[in-house]
C-alpha positions as CSV (number, residue, x, y, z in Angstrom):
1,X,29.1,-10.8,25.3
2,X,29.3,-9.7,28.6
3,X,25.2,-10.4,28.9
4,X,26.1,-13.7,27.5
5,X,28.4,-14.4,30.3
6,X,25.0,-14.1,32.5
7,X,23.5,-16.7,30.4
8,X,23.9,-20.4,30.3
9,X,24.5,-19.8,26.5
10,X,28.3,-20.3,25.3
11,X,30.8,-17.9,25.4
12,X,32.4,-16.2,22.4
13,X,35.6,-18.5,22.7
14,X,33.3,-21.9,23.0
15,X,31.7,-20.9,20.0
16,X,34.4,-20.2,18.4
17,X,36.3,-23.6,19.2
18,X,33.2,-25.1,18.1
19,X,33.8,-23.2,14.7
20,X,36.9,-24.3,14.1
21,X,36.2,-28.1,15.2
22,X,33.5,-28.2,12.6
23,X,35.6,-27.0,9.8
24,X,38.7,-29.6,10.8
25,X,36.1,-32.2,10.5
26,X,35.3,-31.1,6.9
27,X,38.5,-30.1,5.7
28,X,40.4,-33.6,7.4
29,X,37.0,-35.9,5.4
30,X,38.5,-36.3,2.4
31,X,41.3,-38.6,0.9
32,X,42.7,-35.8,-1.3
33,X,42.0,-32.3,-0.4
34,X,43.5,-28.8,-2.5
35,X,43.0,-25.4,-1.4
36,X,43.4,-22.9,-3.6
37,X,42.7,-18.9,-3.6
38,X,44.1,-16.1,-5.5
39,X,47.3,-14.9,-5.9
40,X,45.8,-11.4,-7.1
41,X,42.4,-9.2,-7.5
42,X,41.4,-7.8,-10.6
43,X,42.9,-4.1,-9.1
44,X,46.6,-6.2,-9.4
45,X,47.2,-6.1,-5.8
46,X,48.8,-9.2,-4.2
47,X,47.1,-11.5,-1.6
48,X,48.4,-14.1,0.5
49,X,46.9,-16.7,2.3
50,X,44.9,-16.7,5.2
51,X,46.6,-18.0,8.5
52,X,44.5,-20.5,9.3
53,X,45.6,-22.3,5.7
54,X,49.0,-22.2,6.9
55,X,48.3,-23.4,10.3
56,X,46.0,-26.3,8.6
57,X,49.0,-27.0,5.9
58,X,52.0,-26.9,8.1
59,X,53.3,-25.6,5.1
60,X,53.6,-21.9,3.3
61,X,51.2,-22.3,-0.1
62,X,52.7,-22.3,-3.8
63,X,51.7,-21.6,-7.0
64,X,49.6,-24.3,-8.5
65,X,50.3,-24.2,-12.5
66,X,47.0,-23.7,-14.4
67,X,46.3,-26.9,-16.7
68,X,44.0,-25.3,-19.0
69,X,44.3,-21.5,-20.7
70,X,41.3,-19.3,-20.9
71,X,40.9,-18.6,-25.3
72,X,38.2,-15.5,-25.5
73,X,35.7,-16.2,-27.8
74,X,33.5,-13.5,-29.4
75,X,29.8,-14.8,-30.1
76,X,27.7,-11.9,-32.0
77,X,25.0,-12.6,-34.0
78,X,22.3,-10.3,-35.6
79,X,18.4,-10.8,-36.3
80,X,17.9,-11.2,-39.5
81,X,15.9,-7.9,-40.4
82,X,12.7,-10.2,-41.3
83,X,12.9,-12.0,-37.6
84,X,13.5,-8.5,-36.3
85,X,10.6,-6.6,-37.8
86,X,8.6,-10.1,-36.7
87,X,9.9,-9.4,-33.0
88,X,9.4,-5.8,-32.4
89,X,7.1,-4.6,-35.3
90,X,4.1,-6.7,-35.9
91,X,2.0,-5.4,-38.3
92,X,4.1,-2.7,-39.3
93,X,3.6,-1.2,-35.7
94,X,7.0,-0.6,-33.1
95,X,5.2,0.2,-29.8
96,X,8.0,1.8,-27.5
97,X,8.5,4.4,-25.2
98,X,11.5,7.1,-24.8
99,X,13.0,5.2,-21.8
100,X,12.8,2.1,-24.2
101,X,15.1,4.2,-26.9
102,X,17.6,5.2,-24.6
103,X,17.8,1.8,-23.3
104,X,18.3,0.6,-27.0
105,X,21.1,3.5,-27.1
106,X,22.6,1.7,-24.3
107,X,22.5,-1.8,-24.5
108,X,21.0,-3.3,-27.8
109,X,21.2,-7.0,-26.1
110,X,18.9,-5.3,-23.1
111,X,16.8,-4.1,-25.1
112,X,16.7,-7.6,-27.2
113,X,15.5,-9.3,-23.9
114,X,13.6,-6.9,-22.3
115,X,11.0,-5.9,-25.6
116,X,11.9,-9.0,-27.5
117,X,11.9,-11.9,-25.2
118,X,10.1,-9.8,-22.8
119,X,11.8,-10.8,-19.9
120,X,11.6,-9.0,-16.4
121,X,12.9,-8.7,-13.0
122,X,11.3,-10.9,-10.2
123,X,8.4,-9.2,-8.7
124,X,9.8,-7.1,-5.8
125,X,7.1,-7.0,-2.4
126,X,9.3,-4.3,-0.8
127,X,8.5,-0.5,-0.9
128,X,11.6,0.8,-2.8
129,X,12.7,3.7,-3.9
130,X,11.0,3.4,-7.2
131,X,7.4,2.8,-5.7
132,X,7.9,5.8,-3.2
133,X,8.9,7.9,-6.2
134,X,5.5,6.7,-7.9
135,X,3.7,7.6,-4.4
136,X,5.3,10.9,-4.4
137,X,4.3,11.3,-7.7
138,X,0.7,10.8,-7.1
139,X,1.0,12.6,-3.9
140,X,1.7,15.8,-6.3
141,X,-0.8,15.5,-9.0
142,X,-3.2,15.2,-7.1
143,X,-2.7,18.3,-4.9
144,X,-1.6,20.2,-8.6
145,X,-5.5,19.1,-9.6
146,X,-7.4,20.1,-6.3
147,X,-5.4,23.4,-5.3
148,X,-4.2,24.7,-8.8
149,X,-1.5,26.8,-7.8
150,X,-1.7,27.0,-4.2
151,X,-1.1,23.1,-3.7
152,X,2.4,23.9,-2.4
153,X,0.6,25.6,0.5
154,X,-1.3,22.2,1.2
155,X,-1.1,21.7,5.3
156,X,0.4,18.8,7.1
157,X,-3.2,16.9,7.6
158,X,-4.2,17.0,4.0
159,X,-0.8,15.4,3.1
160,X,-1.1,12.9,6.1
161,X,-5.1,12.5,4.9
162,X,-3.9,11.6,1.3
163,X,-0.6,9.5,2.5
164,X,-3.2,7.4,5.0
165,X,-5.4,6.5,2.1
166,X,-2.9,4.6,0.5
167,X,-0.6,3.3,3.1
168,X,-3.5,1.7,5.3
169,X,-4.5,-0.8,3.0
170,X,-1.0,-1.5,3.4
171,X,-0.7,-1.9,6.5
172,X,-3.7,-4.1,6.9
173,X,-2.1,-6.5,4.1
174,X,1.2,-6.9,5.9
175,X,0.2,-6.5,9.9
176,X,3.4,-7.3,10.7
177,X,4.8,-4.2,8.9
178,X,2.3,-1.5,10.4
179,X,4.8,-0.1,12.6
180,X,7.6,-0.3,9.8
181,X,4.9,1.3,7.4
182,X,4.0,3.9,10.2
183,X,7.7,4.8,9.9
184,X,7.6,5.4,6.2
185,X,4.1,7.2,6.3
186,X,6.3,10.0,8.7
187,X,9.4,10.1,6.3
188,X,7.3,10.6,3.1
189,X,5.0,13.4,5.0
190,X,8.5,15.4,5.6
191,X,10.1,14.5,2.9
192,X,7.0,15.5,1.0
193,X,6.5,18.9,3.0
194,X,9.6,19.8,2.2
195,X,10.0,19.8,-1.3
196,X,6.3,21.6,-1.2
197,X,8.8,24.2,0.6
198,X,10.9,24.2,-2.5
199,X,8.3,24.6,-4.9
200,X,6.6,26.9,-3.0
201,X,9.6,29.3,-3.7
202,X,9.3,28.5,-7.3
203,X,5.6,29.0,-7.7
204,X,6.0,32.9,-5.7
205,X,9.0,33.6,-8.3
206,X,6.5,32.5,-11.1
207,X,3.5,33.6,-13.1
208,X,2.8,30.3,-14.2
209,X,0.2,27.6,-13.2
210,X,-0.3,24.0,-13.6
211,X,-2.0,23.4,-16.7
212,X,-2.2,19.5,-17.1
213,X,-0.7,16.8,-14.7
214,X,0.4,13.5,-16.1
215,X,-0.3,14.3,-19.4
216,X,-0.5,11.1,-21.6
217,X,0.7,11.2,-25.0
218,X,0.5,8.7,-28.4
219,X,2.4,10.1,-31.4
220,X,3.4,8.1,-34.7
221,X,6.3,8.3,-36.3
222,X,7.2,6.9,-39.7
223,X,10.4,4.7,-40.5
224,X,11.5,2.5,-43.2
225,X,9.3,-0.1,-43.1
226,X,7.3,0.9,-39.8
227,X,5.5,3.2,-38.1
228,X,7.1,4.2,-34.6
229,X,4.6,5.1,-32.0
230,X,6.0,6.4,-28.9
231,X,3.6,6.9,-25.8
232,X,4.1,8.2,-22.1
233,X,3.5,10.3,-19.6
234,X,4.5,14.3,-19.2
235,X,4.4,14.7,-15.1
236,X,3.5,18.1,-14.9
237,X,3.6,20.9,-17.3
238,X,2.5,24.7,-16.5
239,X,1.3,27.6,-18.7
240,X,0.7,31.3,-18.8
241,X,-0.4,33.1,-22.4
242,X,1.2,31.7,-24.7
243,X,4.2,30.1,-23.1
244,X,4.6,26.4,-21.5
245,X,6.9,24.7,-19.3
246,X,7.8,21.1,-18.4
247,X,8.5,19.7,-15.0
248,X,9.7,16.0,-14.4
249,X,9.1,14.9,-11.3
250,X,12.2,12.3,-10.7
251,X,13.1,10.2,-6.9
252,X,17.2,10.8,-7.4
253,X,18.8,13.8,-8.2
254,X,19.2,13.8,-12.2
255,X,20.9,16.6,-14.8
256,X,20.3,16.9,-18.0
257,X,24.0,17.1,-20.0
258,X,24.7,18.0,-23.2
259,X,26.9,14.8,-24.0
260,X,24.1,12.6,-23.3
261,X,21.6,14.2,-25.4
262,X,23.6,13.8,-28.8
263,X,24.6,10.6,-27.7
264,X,20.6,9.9,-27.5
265,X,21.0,8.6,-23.8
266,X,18.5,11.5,-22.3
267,X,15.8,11.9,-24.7
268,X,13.1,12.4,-22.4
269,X,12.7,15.8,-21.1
270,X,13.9,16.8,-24.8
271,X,11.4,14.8,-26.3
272,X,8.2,16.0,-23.5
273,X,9.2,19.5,-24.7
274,X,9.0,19.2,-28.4
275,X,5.4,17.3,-28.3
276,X,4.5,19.5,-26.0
277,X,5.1,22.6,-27.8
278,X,3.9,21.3,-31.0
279,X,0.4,19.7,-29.3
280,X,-0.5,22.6,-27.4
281,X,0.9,25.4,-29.8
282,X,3.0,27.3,-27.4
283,X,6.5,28.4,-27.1
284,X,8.6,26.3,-24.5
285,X,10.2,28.6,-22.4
286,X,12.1,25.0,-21.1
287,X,12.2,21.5,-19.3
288,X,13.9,20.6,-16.1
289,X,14.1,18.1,-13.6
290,X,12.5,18.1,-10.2
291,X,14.3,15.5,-7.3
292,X,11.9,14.8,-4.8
293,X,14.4,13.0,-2.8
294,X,16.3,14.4,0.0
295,X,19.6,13.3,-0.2
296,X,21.9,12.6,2.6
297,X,24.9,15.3,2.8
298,X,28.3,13.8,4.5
299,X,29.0,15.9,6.8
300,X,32.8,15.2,8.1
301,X,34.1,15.4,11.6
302,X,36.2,18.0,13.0
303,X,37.4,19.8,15.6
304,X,36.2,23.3,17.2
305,X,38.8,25.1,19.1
């Protein structure tokens, strides 16, 4: 404001005037004209009405009695079994994946329009935290398969090398993002040489060595009247003799609880162990999650003496 009041532009008050003259000219347009606004939230807690509605009234507000009562009404309906073996299991074949399952677990309806009616979120152009996950991702296997088990050591220009190759074209598609993308390209290259810090403790604390990265799997299992065949992707699983481990790579911090395993709402790491195991014929020594996102710690004020 105060460089305003260098400018020929209006001041804060003139604008402000000008705000309020344009809403008296909408509000005094009308023959008949009710304003209403809650008497509560949804937490209980009372509200009153703004001042400028009292000013504009002349008058404190009252209750206005509801003409018409809101009657719940409870609309379920279930697929027939022949429309539902029509949707999701032609020819005898359910295609699905674990994160599909848990999302049945979850929310049958979501799953009705997601794998029924196969409907989707709007295509997003922003880099979000799911596609920098995916870059991470590939960021790690394909260190895993050109360093074995030294990729954690991997230096600062290889990463840089590898994160250049697929942020230029980037960059040349949205020109107006390079410096924004620039930005990115330097808080994925810590980020990322950090958590090779991490698991550079992990690998000197280990014998074990990556033994296949993004491992795709197709097995069939038999129902009813179908055959489920669940297919996906193990991120990274290591080996030594005869033993095996499973590492998912994840962009959020994630744990695996009990609870939601019986309750079938975490199925995957559970899941990438037993096929595991059973494809390779090795004893699982166990699974576990890997964040690769650093998260930011609140730190609160205080004072030093």
């Amino acid at each position: 404001e105060a460089y305003y009041a260098k400018t020929p532009l209006p001041s804060m008050q003139e604008r402000y005037d000008h705000f309020l003259c344009e809403k008296q000219k909408q509000l005094s347009n009308s023959k008949h004209l009710i304003i209403s606004y809650p008497l509560g939230d949804y937490e209980g807690k009372g509200k009153e009405a703004a001042l400028e509605i009292e000013t504009f009234t002349a008058k404190p507000s009252s209750p206005w009695l509801v003409r018409y009562q809101y009657l719940s009404h409870e609309a379920y309906k279930q697929l027939p079994p022949e429309q539902a073996h029509a949707l999701y299991a032609g020819k005898g074949l359910l295609h699905g994946s674990i994160s599909s399952l848990e999302r049945y677990r979850r929310c049958p309806f979501s799953y009705y329009l997601r794998y029924g009616l196969h409907v989707k979120e709007p295509f997003s152009f922003s880099f979000d935290a799911s596609r920098i996950g995916t870059l991470s991702h590939h960021i790690l296997e394909v260190l895993t398969k050109t360093y074995g088990k030294e990729y954690a050591n991997a230096s600062k220009q290889i990463i840089e090398q590898l994160l250049e190759q697929e942020l230029n074209p980037l960059a040349d598609l949205f020109k107006n993002h390079a410096d924004w993308i620039d930005l990115l390209k330097q808080r994925l290259l810590t980020s990322i040489q950090q958590n090779l810090k991490i698991l550079s403790d992990m690998e000197a604390h280990s014998g074990m060595s990556v033994f296949q990265s993004e491992y795709e799997f197709s097995s069939d299992y038999p129902l009813d009247n179908a055959i489920l065949r669940l297919h996906g992707f193990i991120d990274r699983i290591d080996c030594k003799n005869e033993y095996i481990r499973i590492l998912d790579y994840k962009s959020s911090p994630k744990s695996l609880q009990e609870a939601q395993v019986f309750a079938a709402l975490q199925l995957q790491l559970i899941t990438y162990g037993i096929i595991s195991s059973q494809t390779f014929r090795k004893t699982l020594l166990g699974t576990y999650y890997v964040s690769l996102k650093n998260e930011n710690i609140p730190c609160i004020a205080g004072k030093v003496k």
